[in-house]
Backbone as XML, in Angstrom:
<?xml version="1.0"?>
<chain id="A" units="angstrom">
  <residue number="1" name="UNK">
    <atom name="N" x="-4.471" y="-11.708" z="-20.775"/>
    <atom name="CA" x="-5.623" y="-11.195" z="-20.061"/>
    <atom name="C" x="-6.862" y="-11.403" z="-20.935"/>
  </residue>
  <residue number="2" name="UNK">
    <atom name="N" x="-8.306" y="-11.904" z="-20.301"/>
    <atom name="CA" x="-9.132" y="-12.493" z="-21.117"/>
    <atom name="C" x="-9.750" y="-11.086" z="-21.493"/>
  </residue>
  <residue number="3" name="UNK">
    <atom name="N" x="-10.513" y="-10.712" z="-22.062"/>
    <atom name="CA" x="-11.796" y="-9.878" z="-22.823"/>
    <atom name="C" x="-12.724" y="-9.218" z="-21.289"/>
  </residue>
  <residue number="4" name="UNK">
    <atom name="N" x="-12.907" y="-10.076" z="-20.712"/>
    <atom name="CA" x="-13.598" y="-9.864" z="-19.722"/>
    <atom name="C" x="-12.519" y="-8.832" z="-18.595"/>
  </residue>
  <residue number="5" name="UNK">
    <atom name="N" x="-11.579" y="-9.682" z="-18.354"/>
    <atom name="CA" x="-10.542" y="-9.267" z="-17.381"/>
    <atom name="C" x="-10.674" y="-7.512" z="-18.061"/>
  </residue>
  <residue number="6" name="UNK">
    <atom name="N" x="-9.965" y="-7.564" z="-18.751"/>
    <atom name="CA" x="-10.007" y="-6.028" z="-19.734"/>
    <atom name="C" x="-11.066" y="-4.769" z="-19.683"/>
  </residue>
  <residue number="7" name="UNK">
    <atom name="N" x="-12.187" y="-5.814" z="-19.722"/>
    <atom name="CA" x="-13.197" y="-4.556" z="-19.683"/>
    <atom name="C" x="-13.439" y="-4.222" z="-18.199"/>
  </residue>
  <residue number="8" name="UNK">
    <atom name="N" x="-13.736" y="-5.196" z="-17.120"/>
    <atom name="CA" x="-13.404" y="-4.785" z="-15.662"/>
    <atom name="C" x="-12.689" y="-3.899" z="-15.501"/>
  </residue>
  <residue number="9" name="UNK">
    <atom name="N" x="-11.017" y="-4.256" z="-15.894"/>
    <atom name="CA" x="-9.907" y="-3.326" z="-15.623"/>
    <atom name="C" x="-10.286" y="-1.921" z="-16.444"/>
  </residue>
  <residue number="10" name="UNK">
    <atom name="N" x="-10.845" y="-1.772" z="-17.435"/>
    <atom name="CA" x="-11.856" y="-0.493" z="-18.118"/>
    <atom name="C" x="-12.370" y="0.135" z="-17.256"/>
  </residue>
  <residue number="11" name="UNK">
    <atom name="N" x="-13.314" y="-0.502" z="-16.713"/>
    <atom name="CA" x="-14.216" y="0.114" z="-16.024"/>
    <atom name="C" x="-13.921" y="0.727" z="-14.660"/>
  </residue>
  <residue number="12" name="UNK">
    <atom name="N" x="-12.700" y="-0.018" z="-14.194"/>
    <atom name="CA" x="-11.556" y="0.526" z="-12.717"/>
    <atom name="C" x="-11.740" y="1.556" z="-13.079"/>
  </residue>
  <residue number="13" name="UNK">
    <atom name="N" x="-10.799" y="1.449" z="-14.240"/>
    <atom name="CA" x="-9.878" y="2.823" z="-14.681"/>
    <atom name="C" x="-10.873" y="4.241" z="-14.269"/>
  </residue>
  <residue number="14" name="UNK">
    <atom name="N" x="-11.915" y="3.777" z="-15.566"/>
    <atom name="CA" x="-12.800" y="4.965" z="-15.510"/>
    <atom name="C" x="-13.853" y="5.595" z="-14.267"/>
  </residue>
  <residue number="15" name="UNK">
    <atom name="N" x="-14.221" y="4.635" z="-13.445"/>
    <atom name="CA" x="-14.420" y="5.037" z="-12.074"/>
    <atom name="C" x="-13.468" y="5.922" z="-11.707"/>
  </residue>
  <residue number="16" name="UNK">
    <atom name="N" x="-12.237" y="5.198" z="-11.362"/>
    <atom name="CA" x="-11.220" y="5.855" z="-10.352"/>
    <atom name="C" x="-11.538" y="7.582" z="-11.071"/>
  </residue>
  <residue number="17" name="UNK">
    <atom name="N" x="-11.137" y="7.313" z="-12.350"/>
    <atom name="CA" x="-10.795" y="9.022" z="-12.718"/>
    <atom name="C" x="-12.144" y="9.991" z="-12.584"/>
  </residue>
  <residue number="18" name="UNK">
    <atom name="N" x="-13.019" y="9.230" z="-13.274"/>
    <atom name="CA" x="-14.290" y="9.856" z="-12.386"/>
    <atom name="C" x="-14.480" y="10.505" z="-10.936"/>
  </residue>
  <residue number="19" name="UNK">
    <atom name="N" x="-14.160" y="9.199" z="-9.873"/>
    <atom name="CA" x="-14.128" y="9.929" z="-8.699"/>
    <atom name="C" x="-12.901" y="10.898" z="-8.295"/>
  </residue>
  <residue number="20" name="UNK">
    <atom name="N" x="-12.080" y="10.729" z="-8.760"/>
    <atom name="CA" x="-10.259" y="11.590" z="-8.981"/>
    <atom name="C" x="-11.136" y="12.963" z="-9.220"/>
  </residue>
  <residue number="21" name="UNK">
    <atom name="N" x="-12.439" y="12.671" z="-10.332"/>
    <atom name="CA" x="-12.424" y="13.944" z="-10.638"/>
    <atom name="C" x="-14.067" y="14.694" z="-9.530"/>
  </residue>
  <residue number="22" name="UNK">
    <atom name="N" x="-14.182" y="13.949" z="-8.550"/>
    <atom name="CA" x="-15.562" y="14.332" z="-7.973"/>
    <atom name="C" x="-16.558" y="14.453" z="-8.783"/>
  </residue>
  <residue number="23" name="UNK">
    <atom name="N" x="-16.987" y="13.344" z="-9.701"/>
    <atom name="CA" x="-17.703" y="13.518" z="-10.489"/>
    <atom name="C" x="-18.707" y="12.437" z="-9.927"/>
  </residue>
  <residue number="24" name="UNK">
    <atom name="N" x="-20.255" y="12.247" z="-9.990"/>
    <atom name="CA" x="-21.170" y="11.163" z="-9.325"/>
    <atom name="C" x="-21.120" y="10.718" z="-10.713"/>
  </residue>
  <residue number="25" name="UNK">
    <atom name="N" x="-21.900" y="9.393" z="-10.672"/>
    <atom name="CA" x="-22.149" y="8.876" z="-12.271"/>
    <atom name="C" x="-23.218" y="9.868" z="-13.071"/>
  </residue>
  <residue number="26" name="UNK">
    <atom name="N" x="-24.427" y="10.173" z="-12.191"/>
    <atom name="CA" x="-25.573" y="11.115" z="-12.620"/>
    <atom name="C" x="-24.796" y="12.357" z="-14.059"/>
  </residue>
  <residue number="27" name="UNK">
    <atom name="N" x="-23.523" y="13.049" z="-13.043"/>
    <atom name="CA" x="-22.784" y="13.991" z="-13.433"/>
    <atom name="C" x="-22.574" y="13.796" z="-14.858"/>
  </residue>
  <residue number="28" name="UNK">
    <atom name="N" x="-21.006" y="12.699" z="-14.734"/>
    <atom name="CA" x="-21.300" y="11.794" z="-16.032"/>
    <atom name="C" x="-22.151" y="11.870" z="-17.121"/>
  </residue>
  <residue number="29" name="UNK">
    <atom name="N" x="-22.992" y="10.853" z="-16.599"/>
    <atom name="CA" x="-23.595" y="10.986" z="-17.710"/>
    <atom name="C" x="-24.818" y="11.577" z="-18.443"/>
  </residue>
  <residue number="30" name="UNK">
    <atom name="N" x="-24.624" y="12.886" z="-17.830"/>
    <atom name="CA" x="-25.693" y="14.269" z="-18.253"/>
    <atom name="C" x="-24.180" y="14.710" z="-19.191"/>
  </residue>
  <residue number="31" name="UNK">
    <atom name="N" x="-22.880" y="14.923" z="-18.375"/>
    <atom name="CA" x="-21.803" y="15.737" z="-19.676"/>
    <atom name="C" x="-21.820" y="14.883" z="-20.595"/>
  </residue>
  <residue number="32" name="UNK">
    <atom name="N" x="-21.347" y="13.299" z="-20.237"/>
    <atom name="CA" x="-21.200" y="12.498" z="-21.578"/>
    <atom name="C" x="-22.678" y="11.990" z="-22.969"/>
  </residue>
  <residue number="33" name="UNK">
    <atom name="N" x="-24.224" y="12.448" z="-21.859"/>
    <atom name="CA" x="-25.317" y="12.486" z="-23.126"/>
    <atom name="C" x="-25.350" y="10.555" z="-22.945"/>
  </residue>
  <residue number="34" name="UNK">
    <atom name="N" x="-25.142" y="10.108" z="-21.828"/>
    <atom name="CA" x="-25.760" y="8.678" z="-22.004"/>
    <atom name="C" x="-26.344" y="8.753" z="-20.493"/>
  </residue>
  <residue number="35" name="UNK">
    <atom name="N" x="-27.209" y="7.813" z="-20.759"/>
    <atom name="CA" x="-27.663" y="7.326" z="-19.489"/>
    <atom name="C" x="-26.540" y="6.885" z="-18.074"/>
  </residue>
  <residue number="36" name="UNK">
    <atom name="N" x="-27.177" y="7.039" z="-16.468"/>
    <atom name="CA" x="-26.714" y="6.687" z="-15.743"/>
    <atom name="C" x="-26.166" y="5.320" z="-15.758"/>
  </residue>
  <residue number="37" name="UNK">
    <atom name="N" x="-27.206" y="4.360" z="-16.209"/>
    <atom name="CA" x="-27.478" y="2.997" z="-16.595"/>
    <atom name="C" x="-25.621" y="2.321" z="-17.234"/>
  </residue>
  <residue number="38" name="UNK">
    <atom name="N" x="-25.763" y="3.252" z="-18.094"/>
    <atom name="CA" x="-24.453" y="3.638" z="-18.920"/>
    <atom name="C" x="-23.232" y="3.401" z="-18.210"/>
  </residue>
  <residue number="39" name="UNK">
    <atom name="N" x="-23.322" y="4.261" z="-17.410"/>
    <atom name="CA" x="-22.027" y="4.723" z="-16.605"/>
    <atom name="C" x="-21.805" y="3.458" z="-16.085"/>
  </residue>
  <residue number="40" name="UNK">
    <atom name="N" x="-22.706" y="2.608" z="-15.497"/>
    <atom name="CA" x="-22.693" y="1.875" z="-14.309"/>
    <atom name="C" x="-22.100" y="0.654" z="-14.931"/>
  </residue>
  <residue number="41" name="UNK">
    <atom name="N" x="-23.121" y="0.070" z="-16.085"/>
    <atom name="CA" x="-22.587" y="-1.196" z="-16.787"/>
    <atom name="C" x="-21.300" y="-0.983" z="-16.805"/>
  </residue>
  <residue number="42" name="UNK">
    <atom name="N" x="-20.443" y="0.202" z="-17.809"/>
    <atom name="CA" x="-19.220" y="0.256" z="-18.098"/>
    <atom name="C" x="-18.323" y="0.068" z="-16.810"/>
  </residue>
  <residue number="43" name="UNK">
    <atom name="N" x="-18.446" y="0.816" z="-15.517"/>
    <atom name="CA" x="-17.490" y="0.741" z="-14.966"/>
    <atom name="C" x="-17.427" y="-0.541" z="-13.838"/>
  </residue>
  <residue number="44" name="UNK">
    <atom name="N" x="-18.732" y="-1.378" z="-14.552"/>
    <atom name="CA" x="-18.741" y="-2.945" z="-13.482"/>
    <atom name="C" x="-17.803" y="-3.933" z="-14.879"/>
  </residue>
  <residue number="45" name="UNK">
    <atom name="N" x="-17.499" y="-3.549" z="-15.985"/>
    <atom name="CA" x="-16.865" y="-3.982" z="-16.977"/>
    <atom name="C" x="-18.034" y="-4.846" z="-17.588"/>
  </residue>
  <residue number="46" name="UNK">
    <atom name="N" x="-19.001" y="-4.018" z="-17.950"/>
    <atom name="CA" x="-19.937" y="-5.069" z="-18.621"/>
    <atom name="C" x="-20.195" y="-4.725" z="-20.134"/>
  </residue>
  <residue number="47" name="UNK">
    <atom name="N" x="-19.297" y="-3.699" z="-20.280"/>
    <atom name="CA" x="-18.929" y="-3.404" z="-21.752"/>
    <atom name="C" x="-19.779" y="-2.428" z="-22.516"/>
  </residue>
  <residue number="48" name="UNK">
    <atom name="N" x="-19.999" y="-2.107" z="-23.534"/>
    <atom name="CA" x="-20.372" y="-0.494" z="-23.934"/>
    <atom name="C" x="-19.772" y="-0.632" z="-25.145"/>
  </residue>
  <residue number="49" name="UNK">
    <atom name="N" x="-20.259" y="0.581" z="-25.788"/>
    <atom name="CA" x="-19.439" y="0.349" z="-27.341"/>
    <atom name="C" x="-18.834" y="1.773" z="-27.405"/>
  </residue>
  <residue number="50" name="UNK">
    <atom name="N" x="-18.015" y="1.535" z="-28.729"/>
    <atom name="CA" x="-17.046" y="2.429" z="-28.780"/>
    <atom name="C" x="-17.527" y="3.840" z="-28.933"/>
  </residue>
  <residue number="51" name="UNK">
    <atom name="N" x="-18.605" y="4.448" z="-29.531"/>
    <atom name="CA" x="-19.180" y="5.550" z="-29.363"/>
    <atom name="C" x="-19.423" y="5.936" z="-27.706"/>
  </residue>
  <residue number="52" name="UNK">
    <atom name="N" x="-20.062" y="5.227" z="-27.012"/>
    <atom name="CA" x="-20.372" y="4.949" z="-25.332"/>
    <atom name="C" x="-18.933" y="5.540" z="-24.739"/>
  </residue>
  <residue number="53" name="UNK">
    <atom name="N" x="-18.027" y="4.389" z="-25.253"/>
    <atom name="CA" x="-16.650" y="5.331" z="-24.668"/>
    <atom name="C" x="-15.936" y="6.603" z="-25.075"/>
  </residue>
  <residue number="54" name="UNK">
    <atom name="N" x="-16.428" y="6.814" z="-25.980"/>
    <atom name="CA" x="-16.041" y="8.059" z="-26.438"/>
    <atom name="C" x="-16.340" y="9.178" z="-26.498"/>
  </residue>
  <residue number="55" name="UNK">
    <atom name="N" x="-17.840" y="9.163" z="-25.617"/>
    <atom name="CA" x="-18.842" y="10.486" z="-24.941"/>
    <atom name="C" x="-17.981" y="10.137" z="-23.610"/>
  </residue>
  <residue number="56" name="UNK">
    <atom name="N" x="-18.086" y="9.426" z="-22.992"/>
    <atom name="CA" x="-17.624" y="9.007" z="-21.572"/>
    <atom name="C" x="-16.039" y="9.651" z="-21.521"/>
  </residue>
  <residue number="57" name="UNK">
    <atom name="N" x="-15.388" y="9.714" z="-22.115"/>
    <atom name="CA" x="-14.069" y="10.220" z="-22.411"/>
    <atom name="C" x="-13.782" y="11.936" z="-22.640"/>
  </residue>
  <residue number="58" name="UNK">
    <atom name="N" x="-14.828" y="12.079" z="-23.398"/>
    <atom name="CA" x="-15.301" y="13.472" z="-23.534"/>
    <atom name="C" x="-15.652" y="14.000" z="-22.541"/>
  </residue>
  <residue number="59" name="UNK">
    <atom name="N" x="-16.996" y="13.452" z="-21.569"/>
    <atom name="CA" x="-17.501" y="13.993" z="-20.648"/>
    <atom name="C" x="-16.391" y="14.321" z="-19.643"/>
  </residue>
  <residue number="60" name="UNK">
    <atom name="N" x="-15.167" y="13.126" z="-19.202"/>
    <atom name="CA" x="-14.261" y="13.374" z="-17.937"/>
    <atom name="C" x="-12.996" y="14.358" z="-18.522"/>
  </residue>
  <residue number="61" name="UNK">
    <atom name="N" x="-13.264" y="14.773" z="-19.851"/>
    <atom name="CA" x="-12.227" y="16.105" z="-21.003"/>
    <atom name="C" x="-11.099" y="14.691" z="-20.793"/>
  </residue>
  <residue number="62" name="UNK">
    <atom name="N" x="-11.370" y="13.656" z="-20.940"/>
    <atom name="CA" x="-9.396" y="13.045" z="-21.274"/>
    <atom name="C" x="-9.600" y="12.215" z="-22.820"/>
  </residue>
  <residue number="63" name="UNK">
    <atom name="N" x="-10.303" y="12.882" z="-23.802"/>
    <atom name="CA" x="-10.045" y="12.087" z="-25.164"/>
    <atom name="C" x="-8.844" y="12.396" z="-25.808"/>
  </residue>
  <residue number="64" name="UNK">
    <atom name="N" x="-8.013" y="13.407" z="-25.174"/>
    <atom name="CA" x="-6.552" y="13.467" z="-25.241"/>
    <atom name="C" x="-6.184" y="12.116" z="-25.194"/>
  </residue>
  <residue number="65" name="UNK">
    <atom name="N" x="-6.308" y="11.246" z="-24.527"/>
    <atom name="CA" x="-5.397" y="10.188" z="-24.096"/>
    <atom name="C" x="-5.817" y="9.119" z="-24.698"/>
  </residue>
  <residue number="66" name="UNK">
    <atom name="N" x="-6.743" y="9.230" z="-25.630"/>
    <atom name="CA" x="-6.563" y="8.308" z="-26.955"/>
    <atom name="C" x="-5.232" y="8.199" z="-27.481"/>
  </residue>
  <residue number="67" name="UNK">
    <atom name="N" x="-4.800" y="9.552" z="-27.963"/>
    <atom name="CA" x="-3.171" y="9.393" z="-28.682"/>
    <atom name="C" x="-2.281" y="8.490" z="-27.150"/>
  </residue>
  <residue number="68" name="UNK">
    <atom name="N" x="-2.257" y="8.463" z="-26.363"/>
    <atom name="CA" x="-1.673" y="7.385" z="-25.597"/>
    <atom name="C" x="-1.882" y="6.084" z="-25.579"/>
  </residue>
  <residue number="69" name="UNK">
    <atom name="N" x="-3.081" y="6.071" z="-25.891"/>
    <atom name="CA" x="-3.558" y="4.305" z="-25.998"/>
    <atom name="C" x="-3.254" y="3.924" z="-27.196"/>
  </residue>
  <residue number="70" name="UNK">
    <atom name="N" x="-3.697" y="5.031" z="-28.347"/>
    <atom name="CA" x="-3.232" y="4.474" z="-29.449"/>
    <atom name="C" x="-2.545" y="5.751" z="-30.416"/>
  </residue>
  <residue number="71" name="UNK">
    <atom name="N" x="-1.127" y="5.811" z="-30.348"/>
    <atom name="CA" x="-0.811" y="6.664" z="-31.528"/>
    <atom name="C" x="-0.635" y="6.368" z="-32.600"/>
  </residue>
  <residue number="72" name="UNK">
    <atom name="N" x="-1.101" y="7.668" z="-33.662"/>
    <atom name="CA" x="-0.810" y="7.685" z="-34.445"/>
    <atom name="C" x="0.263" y="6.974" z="-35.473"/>
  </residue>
  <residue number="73" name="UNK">
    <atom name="N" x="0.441" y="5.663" z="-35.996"/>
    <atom name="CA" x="1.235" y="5.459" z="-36.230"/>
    <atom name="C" x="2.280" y="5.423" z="-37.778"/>
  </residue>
  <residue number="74" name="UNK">
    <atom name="N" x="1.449" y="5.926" z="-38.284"/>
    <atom name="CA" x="1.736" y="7.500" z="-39.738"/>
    <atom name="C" x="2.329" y="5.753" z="-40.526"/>
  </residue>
  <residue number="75" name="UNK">
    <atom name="N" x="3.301" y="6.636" z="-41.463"/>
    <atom name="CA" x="3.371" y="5.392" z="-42.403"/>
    <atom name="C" x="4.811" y="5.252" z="-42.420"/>
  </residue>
  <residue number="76" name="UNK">
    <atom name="N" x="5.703" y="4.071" z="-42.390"/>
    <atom name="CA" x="6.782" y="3.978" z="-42.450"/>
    <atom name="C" x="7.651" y="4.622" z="-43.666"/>
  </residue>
  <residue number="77" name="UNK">
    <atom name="N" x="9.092" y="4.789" z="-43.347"/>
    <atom name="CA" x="9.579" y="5.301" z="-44.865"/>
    <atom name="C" x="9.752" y="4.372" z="-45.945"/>
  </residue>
  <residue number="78" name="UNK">
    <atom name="N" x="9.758" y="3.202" z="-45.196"/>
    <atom name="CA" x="10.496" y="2.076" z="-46.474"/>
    <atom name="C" x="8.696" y="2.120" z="-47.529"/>
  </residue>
  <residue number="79" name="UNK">
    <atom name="N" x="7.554" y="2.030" z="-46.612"/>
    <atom name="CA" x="6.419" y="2.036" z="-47.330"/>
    <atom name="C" x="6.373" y="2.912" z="-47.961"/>
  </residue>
  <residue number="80" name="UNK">
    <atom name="N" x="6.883" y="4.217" z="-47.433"/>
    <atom name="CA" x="6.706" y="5.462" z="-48.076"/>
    <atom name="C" x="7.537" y="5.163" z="-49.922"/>
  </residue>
  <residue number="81" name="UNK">
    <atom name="N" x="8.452" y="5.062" z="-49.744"/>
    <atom name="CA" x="9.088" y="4.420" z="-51.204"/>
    <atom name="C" x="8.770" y="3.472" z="-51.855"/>
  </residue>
  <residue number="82" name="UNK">
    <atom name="N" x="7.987" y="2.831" z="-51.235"/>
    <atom name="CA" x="7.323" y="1.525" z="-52.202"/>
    <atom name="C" x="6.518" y="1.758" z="-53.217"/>
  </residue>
  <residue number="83" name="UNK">
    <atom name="N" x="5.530" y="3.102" z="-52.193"/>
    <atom name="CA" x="3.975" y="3.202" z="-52.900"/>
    <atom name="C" x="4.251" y="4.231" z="-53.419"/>
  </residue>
  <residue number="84" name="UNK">
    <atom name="N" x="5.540" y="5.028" z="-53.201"/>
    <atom name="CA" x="5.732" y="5.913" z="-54.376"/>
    <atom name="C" x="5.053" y="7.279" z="-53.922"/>
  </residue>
  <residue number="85" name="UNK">
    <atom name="N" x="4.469" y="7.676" z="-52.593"/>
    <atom name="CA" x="3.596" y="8.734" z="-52.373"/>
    <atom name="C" x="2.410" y="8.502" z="-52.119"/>
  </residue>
  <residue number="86" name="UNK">
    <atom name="N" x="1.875" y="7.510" z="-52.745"/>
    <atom name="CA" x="0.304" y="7.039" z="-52.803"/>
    <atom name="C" x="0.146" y="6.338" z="-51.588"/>
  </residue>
  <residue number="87" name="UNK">
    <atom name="N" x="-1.451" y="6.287" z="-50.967"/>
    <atom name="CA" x="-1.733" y="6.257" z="-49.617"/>
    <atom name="C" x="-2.332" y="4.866" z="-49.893"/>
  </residue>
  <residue number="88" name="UNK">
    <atom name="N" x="-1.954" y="3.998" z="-48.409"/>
    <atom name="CA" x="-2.027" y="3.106" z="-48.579"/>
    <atom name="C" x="-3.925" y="2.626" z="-48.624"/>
  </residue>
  <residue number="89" name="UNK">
    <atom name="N" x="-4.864" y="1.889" z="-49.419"/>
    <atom name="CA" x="-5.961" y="2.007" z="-48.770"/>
    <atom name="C" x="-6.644" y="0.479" z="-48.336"/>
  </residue>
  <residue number="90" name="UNK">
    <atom name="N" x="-5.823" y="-0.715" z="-48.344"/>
    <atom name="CA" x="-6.124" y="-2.171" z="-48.082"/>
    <atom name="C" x="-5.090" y="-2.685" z="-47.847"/>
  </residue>
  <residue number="91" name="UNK">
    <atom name="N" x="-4.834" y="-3.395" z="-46.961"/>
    <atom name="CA" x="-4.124" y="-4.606" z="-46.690"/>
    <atom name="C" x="-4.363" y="-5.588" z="-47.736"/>
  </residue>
  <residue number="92" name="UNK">
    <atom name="N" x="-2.603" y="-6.017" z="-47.934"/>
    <atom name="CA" x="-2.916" y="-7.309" z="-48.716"/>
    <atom name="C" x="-3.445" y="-9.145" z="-48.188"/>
  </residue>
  <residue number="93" name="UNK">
    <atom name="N" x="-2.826" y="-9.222" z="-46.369"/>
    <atom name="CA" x="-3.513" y="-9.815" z="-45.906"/>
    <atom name="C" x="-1.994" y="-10.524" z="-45.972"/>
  </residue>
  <residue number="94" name="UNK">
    <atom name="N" x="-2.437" y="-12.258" z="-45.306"/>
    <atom name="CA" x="-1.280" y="-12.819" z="-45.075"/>
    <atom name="C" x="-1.068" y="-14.344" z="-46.156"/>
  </residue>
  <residue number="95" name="UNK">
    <atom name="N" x="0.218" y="-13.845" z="-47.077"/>
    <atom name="CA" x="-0.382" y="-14.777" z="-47.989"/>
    <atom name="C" x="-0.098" y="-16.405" z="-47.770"/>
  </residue>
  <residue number="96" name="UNK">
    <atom name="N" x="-0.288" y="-17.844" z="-48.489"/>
    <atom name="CA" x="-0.691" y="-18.662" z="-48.057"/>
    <atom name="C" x="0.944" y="-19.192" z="-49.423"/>
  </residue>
  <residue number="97" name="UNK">
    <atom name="N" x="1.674" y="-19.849" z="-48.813"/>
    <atom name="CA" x="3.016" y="-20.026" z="-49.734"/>
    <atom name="C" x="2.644" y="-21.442" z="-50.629"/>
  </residue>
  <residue number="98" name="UNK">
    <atom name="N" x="2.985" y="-21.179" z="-51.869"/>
    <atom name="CA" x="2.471" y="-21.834" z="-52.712"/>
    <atom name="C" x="3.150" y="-23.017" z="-53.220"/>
  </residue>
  <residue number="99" name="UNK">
    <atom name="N" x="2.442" y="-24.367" z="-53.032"/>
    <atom name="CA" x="2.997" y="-25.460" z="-52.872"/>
    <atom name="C" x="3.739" y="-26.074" z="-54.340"/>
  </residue>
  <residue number="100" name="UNK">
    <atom name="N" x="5.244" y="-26.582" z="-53.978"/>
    <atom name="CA" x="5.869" y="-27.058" z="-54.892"/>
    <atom name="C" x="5.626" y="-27.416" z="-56.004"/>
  </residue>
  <residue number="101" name="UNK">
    <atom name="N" x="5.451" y="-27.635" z="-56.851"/>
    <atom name="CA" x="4.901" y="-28.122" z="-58.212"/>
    <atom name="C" x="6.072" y="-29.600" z="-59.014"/>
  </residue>
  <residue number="102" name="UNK">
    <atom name="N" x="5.773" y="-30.443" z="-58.074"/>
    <atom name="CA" x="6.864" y="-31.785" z="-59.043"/>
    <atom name="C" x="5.939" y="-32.916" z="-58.880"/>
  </residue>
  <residue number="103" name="UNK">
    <atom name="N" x="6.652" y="-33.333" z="-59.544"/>
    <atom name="CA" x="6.271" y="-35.019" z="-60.263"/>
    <atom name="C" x="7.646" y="-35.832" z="-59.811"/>
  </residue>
  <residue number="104" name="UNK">
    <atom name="N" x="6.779" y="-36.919" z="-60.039"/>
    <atom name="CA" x="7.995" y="-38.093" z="-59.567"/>
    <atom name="C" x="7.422" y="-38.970" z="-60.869"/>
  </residue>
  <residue number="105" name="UNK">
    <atom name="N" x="8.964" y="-39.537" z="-61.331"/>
    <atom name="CA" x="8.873" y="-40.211" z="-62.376"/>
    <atom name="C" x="10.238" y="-41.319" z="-62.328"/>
  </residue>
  <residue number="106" name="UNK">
    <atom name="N" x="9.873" y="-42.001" z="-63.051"/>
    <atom name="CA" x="10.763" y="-43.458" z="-62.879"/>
    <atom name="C" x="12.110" y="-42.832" z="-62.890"/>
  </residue>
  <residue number="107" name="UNK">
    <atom name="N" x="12.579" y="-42.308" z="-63.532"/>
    <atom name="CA" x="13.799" y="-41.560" z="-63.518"/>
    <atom name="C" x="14.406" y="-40.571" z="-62.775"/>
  </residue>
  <residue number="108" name="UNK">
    <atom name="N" x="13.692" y="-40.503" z="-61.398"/>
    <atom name="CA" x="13.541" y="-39.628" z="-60.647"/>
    <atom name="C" x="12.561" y="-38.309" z="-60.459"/>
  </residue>
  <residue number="109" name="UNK">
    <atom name="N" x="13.632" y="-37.383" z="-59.674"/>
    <atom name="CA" x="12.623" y="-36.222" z="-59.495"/>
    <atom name="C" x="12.171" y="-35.109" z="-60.336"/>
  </residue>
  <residue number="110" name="UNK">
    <atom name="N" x="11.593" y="-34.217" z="-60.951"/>
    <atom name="CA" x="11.430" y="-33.162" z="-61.928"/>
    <atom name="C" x="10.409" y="-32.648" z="-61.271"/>
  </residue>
  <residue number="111" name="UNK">
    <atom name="N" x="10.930" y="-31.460" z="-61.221"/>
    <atom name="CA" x="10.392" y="-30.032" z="-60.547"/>
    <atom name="C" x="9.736" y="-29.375" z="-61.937"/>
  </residue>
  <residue number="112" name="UNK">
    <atom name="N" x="8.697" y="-28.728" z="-61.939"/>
    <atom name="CA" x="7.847" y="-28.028" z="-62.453"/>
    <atom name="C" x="7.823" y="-28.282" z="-64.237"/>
  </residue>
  <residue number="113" name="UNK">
    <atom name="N" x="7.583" y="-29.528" z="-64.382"/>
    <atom name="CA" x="7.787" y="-29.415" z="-65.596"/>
    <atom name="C" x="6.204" y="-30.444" z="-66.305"/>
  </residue>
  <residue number="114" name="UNK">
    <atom name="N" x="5.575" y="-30.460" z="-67.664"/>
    <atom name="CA" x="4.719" y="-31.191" z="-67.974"/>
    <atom name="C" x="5.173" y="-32.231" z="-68.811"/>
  </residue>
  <residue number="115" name="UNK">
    <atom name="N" x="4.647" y="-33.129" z="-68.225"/>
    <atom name="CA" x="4.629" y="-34.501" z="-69.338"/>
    <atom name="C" x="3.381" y="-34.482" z="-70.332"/>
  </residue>
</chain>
């Protein structure tokens, strides 16, 4: 699903529950503290930023359902024993495997060694 598709389907969402909840956009967005303007872009999926959604979420009371979209997903045990207790605070990223080190020589092949 493209970026676009997504934020449309966003903006369904948050209509529907809006009107689910008899709420006008005006309503909206006097509880959520943004403009009408606001309301409208978001729920034609024309996008908003993450603060925007997160008054908007507030205003309809479902920022509960953050932990549904995204839980918490705490720290594994095997990590938990790695780091010894200590919290994780960077990614190491994805590393890049490090290319063979040989020479070719009249006598054949030799792996990692200097002439």
């Amino acid at each position: 699903m493209s970026d676009h598709a997504l934020l449309k389907e966003i903006g369904e969402r948050l209509q529907q529950e809006r009107l689910n909840q008899n709420m006008s956009q005006a309503e909206l967005a006097s509880a959520a503290g943004v403009s009408r303007k606001t309301i409208t872009n978001l729920e034609n999926g024309e996008g908003g930023t993450l603060p925007t959604l997160i008054a908007i979420l507030r205003g309809l009371d479902r920022i509960d359902n953050l932990d549904a979209f995204l839980p918490d997903p705490g720290t594994s045990p095997l990590m938990l024993a790695e780091m010894q207790g200590k919290v994780r605070q960077r990614a190491t990223g994805k590393r890049k495997k490090a290319k063979a080190d040989y020479r070719v020589r009249e006598s054949g092949w030799e792996w990692g060694e200097d002439s």
